[in-house]
Backbone as XML, in Angstrom:
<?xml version="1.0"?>
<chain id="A" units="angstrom">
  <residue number="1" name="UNK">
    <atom name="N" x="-78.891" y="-23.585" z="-35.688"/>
    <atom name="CA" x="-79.037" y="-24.587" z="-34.642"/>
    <atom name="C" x="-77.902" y="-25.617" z="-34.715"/>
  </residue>
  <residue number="2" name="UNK">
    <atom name="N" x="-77.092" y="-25.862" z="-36.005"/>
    <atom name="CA" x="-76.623" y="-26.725" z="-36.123"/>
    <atom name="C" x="-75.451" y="-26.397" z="-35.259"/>
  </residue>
  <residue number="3" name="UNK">
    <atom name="N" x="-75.028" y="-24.969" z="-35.146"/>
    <atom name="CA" x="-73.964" y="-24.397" z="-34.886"/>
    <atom name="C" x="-73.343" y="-24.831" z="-33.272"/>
  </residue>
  <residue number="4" name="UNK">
    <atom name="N" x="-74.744" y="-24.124" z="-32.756"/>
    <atom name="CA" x="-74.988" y="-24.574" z="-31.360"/>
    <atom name="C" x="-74.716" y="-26.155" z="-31.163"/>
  </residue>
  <residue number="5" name="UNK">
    <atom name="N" x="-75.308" y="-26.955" z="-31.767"/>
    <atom name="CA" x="-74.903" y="-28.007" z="-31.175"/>
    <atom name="C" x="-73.915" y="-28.640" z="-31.484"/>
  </residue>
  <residue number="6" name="UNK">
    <atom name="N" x="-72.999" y="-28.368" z="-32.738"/>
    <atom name="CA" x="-71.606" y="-28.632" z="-32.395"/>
    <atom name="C" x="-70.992" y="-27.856" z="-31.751"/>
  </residue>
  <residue number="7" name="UNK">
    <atom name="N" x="-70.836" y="-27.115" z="-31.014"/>
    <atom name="CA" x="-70.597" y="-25.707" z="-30.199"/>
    <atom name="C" x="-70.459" y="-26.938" z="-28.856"/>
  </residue>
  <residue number="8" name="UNK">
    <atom name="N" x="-71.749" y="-26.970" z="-28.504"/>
    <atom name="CA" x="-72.047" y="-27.644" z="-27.440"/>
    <atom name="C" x="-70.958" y="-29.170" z="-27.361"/>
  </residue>
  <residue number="9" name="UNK">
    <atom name="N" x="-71.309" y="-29.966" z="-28.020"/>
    <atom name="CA" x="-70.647" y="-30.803" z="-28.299"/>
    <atom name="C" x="-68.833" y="-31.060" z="-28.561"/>
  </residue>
  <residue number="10" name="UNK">
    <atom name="N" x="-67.978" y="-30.062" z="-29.389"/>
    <atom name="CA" x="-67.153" y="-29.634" z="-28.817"/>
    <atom name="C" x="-66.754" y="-28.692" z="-27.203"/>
  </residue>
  <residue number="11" name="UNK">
    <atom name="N" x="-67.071" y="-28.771" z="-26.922"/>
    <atom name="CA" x="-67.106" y="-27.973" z="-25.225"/>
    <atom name="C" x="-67.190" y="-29.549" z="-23.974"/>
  </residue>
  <residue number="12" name="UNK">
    <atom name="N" x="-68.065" y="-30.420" z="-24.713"/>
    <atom name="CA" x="-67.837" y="-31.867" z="-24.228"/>
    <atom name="C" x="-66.337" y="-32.527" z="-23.866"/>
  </residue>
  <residue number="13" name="UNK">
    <atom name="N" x="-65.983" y="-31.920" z="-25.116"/>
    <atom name="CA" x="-64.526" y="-32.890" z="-25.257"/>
    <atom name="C" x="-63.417" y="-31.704" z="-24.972"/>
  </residue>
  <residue number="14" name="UNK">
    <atom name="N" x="-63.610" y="-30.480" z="-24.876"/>
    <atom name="CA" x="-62.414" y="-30.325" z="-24.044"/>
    <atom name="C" x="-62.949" y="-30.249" z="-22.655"/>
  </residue>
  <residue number="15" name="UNK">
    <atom name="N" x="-63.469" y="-30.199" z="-22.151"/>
    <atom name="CA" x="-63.955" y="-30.155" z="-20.550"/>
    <atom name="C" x="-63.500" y="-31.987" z="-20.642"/>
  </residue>
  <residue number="16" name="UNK">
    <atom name="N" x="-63.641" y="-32.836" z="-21.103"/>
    <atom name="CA" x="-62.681" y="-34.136" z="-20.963"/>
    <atom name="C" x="-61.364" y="-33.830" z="-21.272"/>
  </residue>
  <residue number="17" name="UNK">
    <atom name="N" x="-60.716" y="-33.060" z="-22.282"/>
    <atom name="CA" x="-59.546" y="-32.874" z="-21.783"/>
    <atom name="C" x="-59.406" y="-31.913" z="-21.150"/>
  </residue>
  <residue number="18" name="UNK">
    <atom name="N" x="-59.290" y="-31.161" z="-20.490"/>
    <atom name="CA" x="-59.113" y="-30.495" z="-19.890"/>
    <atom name="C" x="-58.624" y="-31.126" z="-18.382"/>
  </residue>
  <residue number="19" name="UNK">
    <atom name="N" x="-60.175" y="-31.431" z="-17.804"/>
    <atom name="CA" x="-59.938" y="-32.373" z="-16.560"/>
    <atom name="C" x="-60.039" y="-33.573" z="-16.528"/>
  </residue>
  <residue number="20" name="UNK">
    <atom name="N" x="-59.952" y="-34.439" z="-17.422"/>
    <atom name="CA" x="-60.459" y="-35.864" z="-17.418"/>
    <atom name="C" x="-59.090" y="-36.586" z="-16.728"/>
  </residue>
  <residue number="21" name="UNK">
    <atom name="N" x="-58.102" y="-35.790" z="-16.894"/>
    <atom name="CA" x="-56.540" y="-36.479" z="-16.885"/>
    <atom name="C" x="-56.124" y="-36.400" z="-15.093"/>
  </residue>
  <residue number="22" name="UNK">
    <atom name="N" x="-57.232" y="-35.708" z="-14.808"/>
    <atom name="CA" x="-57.251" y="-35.537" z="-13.263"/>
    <atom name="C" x="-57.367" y="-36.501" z="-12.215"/>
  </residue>
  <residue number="23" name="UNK">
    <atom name="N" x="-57.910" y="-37.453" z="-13.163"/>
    <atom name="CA" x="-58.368" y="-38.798" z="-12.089"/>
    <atom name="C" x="-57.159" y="-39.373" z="-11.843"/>
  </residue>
  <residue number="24" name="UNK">
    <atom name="N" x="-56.405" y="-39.408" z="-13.106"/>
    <atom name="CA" x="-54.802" y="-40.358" z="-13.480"/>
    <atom name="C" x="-53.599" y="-39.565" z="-12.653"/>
  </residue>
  <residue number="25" name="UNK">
    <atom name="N" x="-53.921" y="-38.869" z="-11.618"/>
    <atom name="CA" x="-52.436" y="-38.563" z="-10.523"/>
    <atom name="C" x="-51.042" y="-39.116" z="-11.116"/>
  </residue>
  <residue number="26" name="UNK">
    <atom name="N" x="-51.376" y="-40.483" z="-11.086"/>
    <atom name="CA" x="-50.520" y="-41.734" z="-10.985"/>
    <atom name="C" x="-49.577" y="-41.756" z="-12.467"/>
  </residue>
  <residue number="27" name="UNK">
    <atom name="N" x="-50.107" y="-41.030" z="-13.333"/>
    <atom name="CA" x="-49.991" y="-41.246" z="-15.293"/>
    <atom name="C" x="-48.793" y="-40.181" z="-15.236"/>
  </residue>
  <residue number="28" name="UNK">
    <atom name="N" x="-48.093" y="-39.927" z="-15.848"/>
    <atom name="CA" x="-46.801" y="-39.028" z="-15.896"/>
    <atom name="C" x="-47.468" y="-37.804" z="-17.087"/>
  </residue>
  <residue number="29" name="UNK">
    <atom name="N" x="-46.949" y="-36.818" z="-16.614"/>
    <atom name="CA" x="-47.376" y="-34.696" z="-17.214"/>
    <atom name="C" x="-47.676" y="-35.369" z="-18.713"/>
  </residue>
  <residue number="30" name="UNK">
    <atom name="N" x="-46.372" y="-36.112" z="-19.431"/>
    <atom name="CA" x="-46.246" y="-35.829" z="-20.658"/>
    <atom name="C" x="-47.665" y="-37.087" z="-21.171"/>
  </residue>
  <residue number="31" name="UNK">
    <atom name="N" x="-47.482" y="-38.234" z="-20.852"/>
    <atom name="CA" x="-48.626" y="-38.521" z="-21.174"/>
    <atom name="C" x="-50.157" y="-38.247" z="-21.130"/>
  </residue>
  <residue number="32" name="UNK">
    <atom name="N" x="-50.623" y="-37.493" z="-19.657"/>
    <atom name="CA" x="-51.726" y="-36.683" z="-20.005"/>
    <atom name="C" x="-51.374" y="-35.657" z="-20.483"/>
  </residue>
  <residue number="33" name="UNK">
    <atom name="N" x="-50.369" y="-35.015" z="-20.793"/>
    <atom name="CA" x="-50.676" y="-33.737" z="-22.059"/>
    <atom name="C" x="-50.754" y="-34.562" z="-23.832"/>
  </residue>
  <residue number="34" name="UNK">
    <atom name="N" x="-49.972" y="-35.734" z="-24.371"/>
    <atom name="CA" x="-50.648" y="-35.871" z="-25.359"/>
    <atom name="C" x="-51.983" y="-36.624" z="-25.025"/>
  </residue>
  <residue number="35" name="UNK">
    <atom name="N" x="-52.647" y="-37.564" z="-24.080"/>
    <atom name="CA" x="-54.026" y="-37.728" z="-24.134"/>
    <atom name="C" x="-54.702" y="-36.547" z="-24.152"/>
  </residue>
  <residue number="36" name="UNK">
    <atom name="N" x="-54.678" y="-35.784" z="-23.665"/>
    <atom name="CA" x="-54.839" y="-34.080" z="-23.655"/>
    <atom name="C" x="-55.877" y="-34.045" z="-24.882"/>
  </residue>
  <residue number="37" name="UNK">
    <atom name="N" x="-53.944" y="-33.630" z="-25.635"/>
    <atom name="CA" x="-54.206" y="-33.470" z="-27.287"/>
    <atom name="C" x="-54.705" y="-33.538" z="-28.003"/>
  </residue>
  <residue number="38" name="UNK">
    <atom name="N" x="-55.155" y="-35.571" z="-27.730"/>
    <atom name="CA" x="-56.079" y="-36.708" z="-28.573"/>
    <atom name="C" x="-57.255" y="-36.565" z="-28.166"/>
  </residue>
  <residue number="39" name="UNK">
    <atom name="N" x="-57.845" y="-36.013" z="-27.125"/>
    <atom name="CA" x="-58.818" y="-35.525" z="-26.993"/>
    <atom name="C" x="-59.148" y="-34.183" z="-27.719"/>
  </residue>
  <residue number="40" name="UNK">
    <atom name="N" x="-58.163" y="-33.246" z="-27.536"/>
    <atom name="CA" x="-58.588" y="-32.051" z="-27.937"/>
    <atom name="C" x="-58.897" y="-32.224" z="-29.511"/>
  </residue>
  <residue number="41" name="UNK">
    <atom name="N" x="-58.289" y="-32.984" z="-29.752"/>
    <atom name="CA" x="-58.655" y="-33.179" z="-31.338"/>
    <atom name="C" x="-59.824" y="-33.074" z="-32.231"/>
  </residue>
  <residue number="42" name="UNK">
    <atom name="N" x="-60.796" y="-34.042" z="-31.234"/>
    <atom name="CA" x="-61.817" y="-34.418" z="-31.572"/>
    <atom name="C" x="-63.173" y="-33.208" z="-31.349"/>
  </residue>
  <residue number="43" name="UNK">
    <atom name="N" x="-62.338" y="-32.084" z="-30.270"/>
    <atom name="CA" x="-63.044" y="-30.910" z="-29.779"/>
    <atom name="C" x="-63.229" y="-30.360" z="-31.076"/>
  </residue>
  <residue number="44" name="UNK">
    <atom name="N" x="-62.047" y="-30.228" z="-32.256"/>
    <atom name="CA" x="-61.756" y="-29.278" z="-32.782"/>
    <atom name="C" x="-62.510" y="-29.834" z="-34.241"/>
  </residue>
  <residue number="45" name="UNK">
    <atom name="N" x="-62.709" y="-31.202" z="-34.085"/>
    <atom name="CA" x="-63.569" y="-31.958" z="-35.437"/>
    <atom name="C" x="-64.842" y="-31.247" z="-35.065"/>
  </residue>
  <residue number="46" name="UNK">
    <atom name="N" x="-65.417" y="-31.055" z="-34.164"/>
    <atom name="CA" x="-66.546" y="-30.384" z="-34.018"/>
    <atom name="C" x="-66.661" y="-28.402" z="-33.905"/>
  </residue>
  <residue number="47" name="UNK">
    <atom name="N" x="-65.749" y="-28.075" z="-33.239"/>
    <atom name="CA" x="-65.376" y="-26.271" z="-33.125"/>
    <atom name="C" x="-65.181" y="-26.217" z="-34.489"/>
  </residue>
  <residue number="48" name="UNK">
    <atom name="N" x="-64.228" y="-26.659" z="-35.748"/>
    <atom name="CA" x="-64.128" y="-25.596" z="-36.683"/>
    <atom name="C" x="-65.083" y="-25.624" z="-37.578"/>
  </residue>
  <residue number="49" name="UNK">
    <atom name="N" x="-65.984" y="-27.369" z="-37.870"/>
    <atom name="CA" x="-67.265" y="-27.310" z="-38.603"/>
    <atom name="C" x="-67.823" y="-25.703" z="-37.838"/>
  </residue>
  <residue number="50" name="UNK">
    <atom name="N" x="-68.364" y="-26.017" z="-36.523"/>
    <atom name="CA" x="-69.805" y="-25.487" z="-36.177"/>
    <atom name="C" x="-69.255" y="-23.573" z="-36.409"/>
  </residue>
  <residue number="51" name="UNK">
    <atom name="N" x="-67.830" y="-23.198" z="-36.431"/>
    <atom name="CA" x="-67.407" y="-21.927" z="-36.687"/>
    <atom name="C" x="-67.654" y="-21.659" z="-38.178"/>
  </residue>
  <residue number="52" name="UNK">
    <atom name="N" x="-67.204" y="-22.668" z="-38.918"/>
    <atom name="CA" x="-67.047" y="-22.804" z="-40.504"/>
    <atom name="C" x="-68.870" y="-22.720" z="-41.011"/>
  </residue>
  <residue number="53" name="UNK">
    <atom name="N" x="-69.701" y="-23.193" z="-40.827"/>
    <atom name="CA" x="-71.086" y="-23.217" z="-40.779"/>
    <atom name="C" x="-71.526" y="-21.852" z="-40.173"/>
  </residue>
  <residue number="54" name="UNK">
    <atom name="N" x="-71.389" y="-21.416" z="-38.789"/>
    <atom name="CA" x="-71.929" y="-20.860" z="-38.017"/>
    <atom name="C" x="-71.370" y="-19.245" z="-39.243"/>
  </residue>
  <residue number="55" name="UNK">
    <atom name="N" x="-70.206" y="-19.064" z="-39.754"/>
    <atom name="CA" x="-70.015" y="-18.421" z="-40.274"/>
    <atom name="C" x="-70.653" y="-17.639" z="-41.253"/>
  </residue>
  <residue number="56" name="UNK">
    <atom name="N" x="-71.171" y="-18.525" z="-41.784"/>
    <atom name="CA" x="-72.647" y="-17.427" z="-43.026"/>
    <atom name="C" x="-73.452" y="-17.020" z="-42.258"/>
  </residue>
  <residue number="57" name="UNK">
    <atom name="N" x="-73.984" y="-17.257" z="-41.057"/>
    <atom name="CA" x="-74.555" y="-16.365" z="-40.004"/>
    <atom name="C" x="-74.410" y="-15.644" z="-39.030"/>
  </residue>
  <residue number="58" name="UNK">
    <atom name="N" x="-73.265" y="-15.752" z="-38.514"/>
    <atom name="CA" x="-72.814" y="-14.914" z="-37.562"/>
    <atom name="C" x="-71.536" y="-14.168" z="-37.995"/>
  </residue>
  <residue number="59" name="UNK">
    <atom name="N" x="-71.116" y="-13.392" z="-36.833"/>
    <atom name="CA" x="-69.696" y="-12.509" z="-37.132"/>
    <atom name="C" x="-68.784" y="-13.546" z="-36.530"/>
  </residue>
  <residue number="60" name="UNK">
    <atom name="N" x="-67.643" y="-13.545" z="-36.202"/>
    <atom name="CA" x="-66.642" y="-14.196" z="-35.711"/>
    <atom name="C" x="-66.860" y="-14.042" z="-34.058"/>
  </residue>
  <residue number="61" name="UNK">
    <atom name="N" x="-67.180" y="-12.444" z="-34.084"/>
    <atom name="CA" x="-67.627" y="-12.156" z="-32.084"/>
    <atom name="C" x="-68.631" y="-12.576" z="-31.811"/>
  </residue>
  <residue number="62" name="UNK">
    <atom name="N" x="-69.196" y="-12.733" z="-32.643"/>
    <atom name="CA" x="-70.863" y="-13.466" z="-32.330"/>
    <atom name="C" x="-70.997" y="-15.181" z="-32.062"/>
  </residue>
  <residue number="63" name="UNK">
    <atom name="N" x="-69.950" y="-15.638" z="-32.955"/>
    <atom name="CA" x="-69.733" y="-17.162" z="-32.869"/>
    <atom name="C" x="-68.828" y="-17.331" z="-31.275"/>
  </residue>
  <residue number="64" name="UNK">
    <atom name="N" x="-67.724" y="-16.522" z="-30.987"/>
    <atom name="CA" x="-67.134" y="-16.775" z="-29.718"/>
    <atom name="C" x="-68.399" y="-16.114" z="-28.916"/>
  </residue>
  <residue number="65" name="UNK">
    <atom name="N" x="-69.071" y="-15.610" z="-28.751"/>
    <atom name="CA" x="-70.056" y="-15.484" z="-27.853"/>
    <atom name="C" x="-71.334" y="-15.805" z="-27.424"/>
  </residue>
  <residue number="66" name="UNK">
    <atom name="N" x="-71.204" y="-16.737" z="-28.637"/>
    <atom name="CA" x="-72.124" y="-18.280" z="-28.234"/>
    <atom name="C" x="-71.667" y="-19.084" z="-27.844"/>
  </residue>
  <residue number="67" name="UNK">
    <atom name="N" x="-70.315" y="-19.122" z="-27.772"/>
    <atom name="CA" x="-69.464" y="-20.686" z="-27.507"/>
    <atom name="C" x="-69.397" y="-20.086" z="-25.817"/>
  </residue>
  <residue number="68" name="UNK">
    <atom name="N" x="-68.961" y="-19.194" z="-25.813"/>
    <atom name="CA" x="-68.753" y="-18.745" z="-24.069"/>
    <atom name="C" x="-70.113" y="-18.890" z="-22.978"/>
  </residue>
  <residue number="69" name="UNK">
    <atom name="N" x="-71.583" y="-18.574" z="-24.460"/>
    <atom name="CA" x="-72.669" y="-18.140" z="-23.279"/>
    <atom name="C" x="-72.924" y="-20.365" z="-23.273"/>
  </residue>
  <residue number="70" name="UNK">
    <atom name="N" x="-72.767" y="-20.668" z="-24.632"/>
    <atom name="CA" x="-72.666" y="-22.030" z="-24.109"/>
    <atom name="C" x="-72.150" y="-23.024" z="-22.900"/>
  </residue>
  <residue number="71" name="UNK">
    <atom name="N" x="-70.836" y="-22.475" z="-22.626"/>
    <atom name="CA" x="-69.383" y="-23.244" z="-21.737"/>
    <atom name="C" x="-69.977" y="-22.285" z="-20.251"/>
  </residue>
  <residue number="72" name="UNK">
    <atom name="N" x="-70.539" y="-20.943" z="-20.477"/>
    <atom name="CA" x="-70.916" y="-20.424" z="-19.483"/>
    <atom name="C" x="-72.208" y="-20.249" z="-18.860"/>
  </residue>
  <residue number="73" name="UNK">
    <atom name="N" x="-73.053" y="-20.724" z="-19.351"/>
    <atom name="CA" x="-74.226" y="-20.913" z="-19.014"/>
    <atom name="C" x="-74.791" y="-21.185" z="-17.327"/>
  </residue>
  <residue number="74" name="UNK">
    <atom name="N" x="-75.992" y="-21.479" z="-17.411"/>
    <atom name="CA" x="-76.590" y="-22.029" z="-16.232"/>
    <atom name="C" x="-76.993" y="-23.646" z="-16.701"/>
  </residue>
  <residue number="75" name="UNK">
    <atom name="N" x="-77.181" y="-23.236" z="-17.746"/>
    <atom name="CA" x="-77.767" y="-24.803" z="-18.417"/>
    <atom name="C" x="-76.542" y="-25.558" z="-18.502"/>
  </residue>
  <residue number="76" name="UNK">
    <atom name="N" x="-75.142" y="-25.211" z="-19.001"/>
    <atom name="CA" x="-74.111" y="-25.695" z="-19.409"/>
    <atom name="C" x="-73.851" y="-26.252" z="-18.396"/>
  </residue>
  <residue number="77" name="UNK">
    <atom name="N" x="-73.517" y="-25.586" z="-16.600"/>
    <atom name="CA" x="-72.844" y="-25.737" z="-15.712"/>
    <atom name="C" x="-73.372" y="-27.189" z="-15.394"/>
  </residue>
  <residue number="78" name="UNK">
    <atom name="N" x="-74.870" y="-27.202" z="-15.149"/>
    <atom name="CA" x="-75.848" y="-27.879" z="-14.672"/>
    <atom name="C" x="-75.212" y="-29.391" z="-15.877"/>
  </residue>
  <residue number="79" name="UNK">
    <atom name="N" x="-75.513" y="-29.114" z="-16.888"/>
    <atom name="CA" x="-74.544" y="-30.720" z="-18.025"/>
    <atom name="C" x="-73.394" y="-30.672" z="-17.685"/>
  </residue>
  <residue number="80" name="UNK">
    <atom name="N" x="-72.309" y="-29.753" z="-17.745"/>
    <atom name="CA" x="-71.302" y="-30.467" z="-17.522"/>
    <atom name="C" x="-70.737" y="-30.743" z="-15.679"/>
  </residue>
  <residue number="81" name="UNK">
    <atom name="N" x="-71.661" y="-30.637" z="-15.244"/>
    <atom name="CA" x="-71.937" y="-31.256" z="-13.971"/>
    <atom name="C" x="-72.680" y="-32.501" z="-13.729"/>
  </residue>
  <residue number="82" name="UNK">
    <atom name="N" x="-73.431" y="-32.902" z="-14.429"/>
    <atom name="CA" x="-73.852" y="-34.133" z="-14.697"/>
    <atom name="C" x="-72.883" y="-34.920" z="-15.024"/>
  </residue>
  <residue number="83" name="UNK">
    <atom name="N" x="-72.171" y="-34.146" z="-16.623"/>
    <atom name="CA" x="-71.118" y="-35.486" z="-17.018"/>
    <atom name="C" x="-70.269" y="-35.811" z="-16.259"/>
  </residue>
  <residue number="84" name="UNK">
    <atom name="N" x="-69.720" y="-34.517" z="-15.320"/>
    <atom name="CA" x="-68.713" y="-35.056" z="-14.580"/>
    <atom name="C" x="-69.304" y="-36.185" z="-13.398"/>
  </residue>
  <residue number="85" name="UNK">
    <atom name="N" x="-70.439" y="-36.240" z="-13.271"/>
    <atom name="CA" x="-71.107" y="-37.248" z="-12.675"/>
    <atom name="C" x="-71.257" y="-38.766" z="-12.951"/>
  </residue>
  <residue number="86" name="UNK">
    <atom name="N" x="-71.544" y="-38.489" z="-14.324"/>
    <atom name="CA" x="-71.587" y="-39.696" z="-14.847"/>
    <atom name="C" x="-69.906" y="-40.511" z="-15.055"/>
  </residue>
  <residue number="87" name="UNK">
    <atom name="N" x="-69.021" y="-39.366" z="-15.399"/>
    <atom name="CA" x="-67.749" y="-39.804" z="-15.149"/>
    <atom name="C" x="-67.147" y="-40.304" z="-14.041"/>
  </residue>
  <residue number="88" name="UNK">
    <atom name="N" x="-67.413" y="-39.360" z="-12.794"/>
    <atom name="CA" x="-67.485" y="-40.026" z="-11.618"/>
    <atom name="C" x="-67.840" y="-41.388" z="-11.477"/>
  </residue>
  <residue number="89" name="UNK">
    <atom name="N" x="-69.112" y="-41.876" z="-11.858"/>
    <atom name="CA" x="-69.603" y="-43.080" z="-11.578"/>
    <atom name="C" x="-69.294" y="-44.132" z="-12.443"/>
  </residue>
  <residue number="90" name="UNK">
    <atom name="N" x="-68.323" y="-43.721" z="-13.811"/>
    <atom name="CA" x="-68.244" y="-44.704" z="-14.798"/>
    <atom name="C" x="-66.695" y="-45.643" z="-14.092"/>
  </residue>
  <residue number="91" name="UNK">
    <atom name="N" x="-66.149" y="-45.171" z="-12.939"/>
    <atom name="CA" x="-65.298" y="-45.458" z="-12.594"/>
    <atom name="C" x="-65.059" y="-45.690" z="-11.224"/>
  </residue>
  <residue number="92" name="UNK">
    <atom name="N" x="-64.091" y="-46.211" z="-10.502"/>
    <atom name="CA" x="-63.853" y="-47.102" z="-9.523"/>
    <atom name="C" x="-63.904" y="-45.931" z="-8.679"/>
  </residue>
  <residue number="93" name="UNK">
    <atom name="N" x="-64.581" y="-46.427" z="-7.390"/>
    <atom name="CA" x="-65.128" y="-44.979" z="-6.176"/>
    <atom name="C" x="-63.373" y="-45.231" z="-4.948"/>
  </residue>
  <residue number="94" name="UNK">
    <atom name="N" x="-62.811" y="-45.845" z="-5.454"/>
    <atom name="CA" x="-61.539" y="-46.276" z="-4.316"/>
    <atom name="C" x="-60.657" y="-44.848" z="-4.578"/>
  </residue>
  <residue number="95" name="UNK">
    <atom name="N" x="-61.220" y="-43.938" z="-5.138"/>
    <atom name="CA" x="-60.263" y="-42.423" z="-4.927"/>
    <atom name="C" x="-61.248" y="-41.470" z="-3.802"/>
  </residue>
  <residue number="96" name="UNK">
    <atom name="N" x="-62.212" y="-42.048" z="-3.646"/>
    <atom name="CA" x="-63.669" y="-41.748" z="-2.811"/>
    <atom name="C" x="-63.261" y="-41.833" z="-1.670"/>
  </residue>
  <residue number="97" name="UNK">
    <atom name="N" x="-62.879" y="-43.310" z="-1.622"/>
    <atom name="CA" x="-62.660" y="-44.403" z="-0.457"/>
    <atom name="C" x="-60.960" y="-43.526" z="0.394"/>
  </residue>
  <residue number="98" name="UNK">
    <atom name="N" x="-60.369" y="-43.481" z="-0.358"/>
    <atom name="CA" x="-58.927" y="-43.000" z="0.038"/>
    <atom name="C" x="-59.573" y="-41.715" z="0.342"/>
  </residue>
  <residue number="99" name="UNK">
    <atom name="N" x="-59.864" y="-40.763" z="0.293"/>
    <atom name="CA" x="-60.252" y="-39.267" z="0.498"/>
    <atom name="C" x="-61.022" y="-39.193" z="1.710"/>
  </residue>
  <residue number="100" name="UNK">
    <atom name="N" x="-61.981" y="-39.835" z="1.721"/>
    <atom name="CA" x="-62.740" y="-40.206" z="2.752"/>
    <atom name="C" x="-62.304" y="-40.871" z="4.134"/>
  </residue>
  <residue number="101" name="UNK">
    <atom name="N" x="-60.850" y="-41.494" z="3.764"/>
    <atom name="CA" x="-60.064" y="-42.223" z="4.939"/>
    <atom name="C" x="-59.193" y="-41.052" z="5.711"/>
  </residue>
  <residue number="102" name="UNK">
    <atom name="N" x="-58.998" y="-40.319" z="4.472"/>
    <atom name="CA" x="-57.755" y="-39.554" z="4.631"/>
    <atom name="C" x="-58.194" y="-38.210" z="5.428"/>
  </residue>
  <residue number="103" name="UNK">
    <atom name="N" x="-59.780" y="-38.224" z="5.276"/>
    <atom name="CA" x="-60.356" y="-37.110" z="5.955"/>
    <atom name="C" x="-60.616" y="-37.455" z="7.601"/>
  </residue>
  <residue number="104" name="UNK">
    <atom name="N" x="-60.893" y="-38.961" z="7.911"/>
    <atom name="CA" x="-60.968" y="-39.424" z="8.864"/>
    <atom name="C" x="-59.820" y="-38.889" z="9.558"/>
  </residue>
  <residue number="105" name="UNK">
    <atom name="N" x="-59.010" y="-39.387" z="9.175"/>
    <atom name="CA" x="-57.601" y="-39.220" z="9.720"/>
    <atom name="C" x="-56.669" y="-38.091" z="10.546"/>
  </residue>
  <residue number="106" name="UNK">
    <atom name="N" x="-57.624" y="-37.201" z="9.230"/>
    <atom name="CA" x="-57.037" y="-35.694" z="9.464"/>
    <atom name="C" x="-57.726" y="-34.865" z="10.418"/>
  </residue>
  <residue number="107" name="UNK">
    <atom name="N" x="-59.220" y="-35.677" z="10.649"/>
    <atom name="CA" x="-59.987" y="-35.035" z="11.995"/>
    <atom name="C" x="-59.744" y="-35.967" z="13.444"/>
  </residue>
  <residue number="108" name="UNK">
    <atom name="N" x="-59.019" y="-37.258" z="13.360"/>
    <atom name="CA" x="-58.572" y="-37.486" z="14.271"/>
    <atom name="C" x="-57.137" y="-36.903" z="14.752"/>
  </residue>
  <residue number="109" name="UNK">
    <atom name="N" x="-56.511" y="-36.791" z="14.222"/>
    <atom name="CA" x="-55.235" y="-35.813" z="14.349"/>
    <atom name="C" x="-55.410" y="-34.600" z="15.070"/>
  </residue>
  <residue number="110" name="UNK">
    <atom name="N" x="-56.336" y="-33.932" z="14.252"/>
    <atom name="CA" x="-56.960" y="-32.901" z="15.028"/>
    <atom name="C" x="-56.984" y="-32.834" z="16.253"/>
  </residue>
  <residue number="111" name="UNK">
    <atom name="N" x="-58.256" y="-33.622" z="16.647"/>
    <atom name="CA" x="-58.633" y="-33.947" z="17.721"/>
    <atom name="C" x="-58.074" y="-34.506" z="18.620"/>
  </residue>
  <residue number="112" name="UNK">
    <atom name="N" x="-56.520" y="-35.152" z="18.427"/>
    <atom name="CA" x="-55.896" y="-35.141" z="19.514"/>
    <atom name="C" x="-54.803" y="-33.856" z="19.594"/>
  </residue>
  <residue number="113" name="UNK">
    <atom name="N" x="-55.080" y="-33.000" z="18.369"/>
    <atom name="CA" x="-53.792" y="-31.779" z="19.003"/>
    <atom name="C" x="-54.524" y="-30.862" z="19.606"/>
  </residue>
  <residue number="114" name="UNK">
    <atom name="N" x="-56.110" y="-31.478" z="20.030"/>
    <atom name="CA" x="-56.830" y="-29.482" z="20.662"/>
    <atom name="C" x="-57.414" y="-30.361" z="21.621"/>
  </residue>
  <residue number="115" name="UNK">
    <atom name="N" x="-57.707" y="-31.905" z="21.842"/>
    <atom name="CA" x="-57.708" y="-32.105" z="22.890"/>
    <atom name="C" x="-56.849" y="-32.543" z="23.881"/>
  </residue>
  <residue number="116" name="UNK">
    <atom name="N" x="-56.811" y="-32.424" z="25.294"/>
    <atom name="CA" x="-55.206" y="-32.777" z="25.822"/>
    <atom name="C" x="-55.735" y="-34.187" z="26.367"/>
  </residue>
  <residue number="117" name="UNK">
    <atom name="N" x="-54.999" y="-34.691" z="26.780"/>
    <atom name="CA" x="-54.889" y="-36.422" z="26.894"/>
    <atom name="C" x="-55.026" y="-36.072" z="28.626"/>
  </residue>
  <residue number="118" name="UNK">
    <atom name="N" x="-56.531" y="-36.916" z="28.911"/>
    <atom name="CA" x="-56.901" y="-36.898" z="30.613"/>
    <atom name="C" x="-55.295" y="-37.814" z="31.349"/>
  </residue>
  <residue number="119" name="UNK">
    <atom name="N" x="-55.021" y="-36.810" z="32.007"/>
    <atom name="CA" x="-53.720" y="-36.856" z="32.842"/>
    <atom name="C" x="-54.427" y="-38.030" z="34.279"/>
  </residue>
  <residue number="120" name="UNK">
    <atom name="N" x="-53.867" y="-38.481" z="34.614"/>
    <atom name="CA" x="-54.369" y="-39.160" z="36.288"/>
    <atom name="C" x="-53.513" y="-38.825" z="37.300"/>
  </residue>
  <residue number="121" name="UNK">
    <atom name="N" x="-53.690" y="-38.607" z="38.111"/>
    <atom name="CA" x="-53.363" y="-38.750" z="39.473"/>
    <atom name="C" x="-53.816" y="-37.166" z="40.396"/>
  </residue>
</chain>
């Protein structure tokens, strides 16, 4: 059990690095690849315990195929859909706000290239 839940728990922190650096557009490649890193780090304080442990009980294919049915789950999708929720909300909705303008925008555009402009006379 213990395995699993550092399993689980590393899978936290790279799904933050992974996409967490996504919000930061604005941040330059090289700095979200070492925040990346500094995240991934902390993935790996938890992956090589729960492999290193998980090891007197399982095979090596057996440990990657808990970590996958973990990251792949129905249950997993469903948490790390939450967190990204809670991440969502731990932060400023003005990338919401811009997306949401920008969608306006793009259906008024539209709507004047498929509708034609009432002519008079």
């Amino acid at each position: 059990m213990r395995t699993i839940a550092l399993l689980t728990i590393s899978n936290i922190f790279m799904t933050f690095a992974w996409y967490g650096h996504l919000k930061y557009r604005n941040v330059g490649l090289f700095k979200v690849i070492l925040l990346g890193w500094m995240i991934a780090f902390f993935e790996y304080c938890f992956r090589v315990p729960a492999n290193r442990i998980g090891s007197y009980e399982f095979t090596a294919a057996q440990l990657k195929t808990i970590q996958e049915v973990i990251s792949g789950s129905h249950y997993a999708r469903v948490f790390f859909r939450f967190l990204s929720f809670l991440f969502e909300a731990a932060h400023s909705i003005e990338p919401q706000r811009r997306l949401r303008n920008d969608h306006e925008c793009r259906r008024h555009h539209f709507q004047k290239m498929v509708e034609p402009e009432c002519q008079s006379g």
